[in-house]
N, CA, C and O atoms as CSV, one atom per row, in Angstrom:
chain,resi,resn,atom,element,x,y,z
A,1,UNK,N,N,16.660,86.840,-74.919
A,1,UNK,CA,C,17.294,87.718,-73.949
A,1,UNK,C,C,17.316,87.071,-72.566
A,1,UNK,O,O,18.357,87.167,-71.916
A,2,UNK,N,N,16.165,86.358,-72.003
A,2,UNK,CA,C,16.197,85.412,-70.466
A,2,UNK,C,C,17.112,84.555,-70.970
A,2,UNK,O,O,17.864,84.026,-70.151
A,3,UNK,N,N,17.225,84.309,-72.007
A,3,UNK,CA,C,18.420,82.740,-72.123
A,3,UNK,C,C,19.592,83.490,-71.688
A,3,UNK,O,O,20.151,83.022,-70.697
A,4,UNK,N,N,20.186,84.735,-72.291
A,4,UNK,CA,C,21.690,85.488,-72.115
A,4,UNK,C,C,21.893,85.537,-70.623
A,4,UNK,O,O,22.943,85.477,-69.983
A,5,UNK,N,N,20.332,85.692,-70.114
A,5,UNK,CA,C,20.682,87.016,-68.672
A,5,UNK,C,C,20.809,85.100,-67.565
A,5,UNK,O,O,21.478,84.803,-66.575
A,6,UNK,N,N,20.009,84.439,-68.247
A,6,UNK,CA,C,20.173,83.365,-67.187
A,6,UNK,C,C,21.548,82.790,-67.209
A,6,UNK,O,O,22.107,82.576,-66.134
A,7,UNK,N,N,22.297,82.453,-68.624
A,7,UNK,CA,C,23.415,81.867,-68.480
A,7,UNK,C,C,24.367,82.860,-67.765
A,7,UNK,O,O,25.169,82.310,-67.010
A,8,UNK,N,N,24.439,84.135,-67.842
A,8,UNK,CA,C,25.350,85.072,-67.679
A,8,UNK,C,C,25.211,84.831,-65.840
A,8,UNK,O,O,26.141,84.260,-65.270
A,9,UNK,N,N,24.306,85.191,-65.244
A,9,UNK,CA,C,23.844,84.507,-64.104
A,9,UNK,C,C,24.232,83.735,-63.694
A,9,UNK,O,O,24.612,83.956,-62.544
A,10,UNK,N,N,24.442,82.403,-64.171
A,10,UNK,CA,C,24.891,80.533,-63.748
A,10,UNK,C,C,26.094,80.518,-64.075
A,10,UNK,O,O,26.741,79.519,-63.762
A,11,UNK,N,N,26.742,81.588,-64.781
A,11,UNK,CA,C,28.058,81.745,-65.121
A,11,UNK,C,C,28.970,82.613,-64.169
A,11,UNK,O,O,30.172,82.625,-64.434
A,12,UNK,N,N,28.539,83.306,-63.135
A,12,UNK,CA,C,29.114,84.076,-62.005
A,12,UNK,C,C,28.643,83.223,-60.605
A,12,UNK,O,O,29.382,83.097,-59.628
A,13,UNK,N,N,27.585,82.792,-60.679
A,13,UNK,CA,C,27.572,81.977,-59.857
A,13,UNK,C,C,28.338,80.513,-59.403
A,13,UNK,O,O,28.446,79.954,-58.312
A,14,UNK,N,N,28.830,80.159,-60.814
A,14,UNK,CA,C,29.409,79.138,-60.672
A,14,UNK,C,C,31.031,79.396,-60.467
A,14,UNK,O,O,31.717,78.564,-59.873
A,15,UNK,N,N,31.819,81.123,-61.231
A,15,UNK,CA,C,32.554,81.426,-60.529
A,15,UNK,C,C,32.827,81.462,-59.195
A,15,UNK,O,O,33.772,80.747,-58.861
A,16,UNK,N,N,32.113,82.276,-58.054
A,16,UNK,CA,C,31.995,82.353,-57.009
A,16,UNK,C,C,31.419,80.965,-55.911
A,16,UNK,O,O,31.198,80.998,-54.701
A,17,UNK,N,N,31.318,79.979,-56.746
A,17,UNK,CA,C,30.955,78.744,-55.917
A,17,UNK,C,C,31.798,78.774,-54.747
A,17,UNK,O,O,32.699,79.593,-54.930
A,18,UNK,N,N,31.880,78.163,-53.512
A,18,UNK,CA,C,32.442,77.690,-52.936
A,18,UNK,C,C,32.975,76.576,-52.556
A,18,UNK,O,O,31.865,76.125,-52.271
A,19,UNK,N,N,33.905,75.432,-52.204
A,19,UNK,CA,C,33.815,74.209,-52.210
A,19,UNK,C,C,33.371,73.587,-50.253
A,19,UNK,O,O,33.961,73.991,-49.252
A,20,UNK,N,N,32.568,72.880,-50.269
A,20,UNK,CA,C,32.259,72.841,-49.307
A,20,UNK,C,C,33.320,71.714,-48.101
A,20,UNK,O,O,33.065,70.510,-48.129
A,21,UNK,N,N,34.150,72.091,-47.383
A,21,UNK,CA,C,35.222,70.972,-46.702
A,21,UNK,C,C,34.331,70.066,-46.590
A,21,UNK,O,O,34.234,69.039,-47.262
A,22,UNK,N,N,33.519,70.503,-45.557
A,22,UNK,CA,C,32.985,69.157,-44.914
A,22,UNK,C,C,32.487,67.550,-46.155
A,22,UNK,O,O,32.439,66.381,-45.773
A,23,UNK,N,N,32.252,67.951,-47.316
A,23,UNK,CA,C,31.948,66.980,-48.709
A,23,UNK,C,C,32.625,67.264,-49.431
A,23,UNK,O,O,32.253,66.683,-50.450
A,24,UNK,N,N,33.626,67.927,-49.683
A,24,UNK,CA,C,34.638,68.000,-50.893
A,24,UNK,C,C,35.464,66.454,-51.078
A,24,UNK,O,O,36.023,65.657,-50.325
A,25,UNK,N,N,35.151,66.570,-52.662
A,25,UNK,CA,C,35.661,65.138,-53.012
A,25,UNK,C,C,37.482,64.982,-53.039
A,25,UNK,O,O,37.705,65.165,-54.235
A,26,UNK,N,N,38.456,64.816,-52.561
A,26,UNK,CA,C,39.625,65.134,-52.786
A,26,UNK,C,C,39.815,65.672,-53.782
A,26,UNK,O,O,40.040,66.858,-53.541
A,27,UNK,N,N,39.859,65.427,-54.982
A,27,UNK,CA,C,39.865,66.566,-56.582
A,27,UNK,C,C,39.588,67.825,-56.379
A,27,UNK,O,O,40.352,68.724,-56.730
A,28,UNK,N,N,38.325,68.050,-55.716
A,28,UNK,CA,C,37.975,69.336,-55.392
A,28,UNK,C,C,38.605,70.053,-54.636
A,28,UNK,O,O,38.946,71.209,-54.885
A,29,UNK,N,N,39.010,68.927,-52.784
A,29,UNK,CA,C,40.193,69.914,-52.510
A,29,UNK,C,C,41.697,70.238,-52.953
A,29,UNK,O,O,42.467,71.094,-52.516
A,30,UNK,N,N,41.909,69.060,-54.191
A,30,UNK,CA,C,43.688,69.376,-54.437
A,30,UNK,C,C,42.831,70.712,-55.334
A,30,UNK,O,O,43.676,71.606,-55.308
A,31,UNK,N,N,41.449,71.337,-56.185
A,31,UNK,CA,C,41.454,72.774,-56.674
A,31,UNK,C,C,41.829,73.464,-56.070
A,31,UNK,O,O,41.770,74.461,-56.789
A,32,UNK,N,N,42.394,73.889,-54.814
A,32,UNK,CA,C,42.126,74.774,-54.181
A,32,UNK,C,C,43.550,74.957,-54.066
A,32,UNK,O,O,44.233,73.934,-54.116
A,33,UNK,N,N,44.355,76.507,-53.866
A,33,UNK,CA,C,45.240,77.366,-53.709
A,33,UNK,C,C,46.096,76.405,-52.712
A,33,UNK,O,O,45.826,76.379,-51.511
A,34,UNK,N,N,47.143,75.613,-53.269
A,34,UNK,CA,C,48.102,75.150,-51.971
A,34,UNK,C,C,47.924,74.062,-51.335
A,34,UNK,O,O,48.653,73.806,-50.376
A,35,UNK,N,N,46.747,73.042,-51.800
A,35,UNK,CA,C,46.432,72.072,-51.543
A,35,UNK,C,C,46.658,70.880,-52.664
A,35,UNK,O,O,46.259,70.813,-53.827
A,36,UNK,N,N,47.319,70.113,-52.004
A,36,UNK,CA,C,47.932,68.775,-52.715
A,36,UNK,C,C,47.430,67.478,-52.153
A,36,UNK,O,O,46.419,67.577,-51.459
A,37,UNK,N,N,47.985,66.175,-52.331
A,37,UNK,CA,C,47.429,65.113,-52.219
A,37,UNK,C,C,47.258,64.932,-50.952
A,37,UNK,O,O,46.217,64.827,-50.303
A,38,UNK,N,N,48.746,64.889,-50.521
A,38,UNK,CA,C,49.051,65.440,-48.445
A,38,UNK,C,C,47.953,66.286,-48.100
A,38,UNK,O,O,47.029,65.835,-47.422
A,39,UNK,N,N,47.961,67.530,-48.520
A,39,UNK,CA,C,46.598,68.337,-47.452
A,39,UNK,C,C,45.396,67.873,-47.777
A,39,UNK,O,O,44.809,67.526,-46.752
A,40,UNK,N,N,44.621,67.671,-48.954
A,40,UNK,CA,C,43.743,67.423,-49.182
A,40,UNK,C,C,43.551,65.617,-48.361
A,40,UNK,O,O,42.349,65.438,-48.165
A,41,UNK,N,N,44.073,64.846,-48.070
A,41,UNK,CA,C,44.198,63.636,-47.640
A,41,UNK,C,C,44.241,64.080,-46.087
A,41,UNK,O,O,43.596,63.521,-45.200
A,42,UNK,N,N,45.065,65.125,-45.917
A,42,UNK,CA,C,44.939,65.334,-44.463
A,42,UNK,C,C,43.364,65.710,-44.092
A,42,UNK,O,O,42.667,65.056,-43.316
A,43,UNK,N,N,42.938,66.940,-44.833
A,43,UNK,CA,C,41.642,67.280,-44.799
A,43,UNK,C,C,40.311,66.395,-43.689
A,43,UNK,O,O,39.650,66.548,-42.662
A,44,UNK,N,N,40.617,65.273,-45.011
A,44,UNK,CA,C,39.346,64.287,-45.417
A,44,UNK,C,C,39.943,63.392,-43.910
A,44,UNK,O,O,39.044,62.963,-43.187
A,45,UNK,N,N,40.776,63.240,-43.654
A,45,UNK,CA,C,41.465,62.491,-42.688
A,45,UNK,C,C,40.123,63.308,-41.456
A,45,UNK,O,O,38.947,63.203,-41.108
A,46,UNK,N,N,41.205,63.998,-41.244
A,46,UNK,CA,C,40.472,65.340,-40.085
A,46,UNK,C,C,38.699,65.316,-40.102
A,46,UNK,O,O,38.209,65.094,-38.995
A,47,UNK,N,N,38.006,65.461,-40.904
A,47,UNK,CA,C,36.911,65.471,-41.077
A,47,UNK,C,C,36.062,64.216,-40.844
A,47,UNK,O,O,34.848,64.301,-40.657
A,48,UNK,N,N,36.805,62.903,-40.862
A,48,UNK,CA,C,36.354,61.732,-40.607
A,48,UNK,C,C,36.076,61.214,-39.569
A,48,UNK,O,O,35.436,60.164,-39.513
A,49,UNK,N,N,36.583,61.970,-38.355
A,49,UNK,CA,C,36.988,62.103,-37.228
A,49,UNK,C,C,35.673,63.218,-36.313
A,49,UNK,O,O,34.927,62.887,-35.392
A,50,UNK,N,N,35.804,64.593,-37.026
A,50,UNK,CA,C,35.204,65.533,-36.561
A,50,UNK,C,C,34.814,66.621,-38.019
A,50,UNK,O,O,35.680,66.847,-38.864
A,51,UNK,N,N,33.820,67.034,-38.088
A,51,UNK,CA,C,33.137,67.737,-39.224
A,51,UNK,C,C,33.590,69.213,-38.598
A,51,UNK,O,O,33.550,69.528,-37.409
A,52,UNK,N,N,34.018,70.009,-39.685
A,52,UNK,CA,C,34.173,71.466,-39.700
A,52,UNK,C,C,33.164,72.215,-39.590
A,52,UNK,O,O,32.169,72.347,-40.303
A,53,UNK,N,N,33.604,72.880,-38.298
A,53,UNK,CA,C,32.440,74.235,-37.702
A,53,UNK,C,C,32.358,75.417,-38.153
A,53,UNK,O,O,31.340,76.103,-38.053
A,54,UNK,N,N,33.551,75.828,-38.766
A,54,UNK,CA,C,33.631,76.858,-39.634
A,54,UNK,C,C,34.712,76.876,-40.480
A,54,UNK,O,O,35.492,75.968,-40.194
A,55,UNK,N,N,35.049,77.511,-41.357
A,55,UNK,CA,C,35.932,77.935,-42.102
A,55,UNK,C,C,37.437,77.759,-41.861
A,55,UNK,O,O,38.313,77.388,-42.642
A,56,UNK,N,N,37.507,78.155,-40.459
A,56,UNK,CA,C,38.728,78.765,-39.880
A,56,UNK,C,C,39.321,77.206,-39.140
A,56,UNK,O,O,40.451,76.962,-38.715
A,57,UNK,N,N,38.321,76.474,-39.174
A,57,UNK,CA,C,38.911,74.834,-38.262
A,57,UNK,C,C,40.105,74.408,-39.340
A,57,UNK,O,O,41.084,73.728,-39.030
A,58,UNK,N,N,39.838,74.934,-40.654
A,58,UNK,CA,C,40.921,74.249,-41.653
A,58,UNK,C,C,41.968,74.383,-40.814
A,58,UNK,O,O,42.232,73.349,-40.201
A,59,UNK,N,N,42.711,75.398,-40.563
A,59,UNK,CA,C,43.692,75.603,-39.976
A,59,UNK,C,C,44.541,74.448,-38.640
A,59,UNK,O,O,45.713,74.525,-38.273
A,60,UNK,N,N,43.625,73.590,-38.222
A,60,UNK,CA,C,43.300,72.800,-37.686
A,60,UNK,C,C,44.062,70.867,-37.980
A,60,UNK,O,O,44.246,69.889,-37.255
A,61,UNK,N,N,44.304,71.238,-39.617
A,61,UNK,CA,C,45.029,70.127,-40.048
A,61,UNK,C,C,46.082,70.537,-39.902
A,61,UNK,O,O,46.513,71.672,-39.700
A,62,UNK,N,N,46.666,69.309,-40.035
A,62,UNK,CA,C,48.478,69.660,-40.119
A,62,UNK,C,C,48.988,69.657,-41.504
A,62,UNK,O,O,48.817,68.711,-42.273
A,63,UNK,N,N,49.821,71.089,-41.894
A,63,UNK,CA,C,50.037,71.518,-42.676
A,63,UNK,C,C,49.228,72.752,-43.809
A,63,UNK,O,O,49.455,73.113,-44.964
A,64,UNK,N,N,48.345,73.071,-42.905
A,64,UNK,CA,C,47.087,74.390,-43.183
A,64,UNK,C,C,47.724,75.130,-41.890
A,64,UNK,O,O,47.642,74.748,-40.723
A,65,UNK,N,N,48.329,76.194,-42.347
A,65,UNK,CA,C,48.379,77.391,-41.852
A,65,UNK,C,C,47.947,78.285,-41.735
A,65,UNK,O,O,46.719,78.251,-41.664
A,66,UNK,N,N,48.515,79.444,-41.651
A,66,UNK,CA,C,47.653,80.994,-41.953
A,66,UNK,C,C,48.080,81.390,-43.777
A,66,UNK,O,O,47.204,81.875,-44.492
A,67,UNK,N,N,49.033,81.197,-44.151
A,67,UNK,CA,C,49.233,81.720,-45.327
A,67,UNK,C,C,48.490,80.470,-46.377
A,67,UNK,O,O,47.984,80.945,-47.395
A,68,UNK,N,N,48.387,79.027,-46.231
A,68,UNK,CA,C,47.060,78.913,-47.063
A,68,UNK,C,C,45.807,78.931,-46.580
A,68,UNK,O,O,44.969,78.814,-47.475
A,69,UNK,N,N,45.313,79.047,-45.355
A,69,UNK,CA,C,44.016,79.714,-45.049
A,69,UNK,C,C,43.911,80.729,-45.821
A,69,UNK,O,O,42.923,80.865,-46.542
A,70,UNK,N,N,45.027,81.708,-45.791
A,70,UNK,CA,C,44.807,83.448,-46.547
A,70,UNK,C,C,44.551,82.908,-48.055
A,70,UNK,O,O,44.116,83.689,-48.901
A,71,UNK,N,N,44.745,81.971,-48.274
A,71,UNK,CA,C,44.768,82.230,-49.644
A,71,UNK,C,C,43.764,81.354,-49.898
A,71,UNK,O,O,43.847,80.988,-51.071
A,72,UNK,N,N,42.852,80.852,-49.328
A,72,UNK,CA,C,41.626,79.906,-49.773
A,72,UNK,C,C,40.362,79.948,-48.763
A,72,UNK,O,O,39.472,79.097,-48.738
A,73,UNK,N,N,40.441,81.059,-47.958
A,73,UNK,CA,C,39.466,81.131,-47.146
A,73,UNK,C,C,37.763,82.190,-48.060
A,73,UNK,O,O,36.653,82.555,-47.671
A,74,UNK,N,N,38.436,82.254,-49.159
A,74,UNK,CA,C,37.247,83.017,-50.101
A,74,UNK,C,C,36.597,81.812,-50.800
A,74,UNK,O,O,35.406,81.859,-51.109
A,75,UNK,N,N,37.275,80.847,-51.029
A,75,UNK,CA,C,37.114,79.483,-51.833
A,75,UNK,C,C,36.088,78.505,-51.110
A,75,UNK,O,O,35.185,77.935,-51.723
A,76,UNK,N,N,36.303,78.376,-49.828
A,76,UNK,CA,C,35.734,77.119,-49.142
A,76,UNK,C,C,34.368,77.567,-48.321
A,76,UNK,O,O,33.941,78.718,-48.415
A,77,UNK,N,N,33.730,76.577,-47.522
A,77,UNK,CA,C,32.987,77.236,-47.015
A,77,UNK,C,C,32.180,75.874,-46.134
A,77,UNK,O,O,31.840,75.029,-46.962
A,78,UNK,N,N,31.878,75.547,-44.985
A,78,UNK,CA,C,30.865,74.866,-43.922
A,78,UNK,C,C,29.270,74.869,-44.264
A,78,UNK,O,O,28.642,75.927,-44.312
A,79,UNK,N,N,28.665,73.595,-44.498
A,79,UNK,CA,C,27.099,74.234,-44.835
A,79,UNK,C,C,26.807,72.569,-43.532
A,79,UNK,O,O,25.671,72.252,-43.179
């Protein structure tokens, strides 16, 4: 029964992961809602430069707007 309740556990958790910008491997960011080789390249570009303070700096690259912020701001996350 701890085996069910633990996997069931590591199994919502790993749903709800977040991907972290500031170390996301490009793969990880083309996962994400609206992100392709261009944004995700822009990303890593941007970040090489200056590390993300929050969430909302995505917006910050060129070609991250508000409508894919809206749609990946549950996804990502600054640690």
């Amino acid at each position: 029964m701890k085996k069910i309740l633990f996997l069931i556990f590591a199994f919502v958790g790993f749903l709800f992961a977040t991907i972290n910008i500031n170390t996301a491997t490009i793969d990880e960011l083309k996962s994400l809602n609206g992100v392709g080789d261009a944004k995700a390249n822009a990303i890593i570009e941007y970040r090489n430069e200056q590390n993300f303070t929050s969430i909302e700096d995505i917006k910050k690259v060129k070609g991250i707007g508000d409508k894919i912020y809206d749609s990946i701001k549950d996804s990502i996350s600054v640690e």
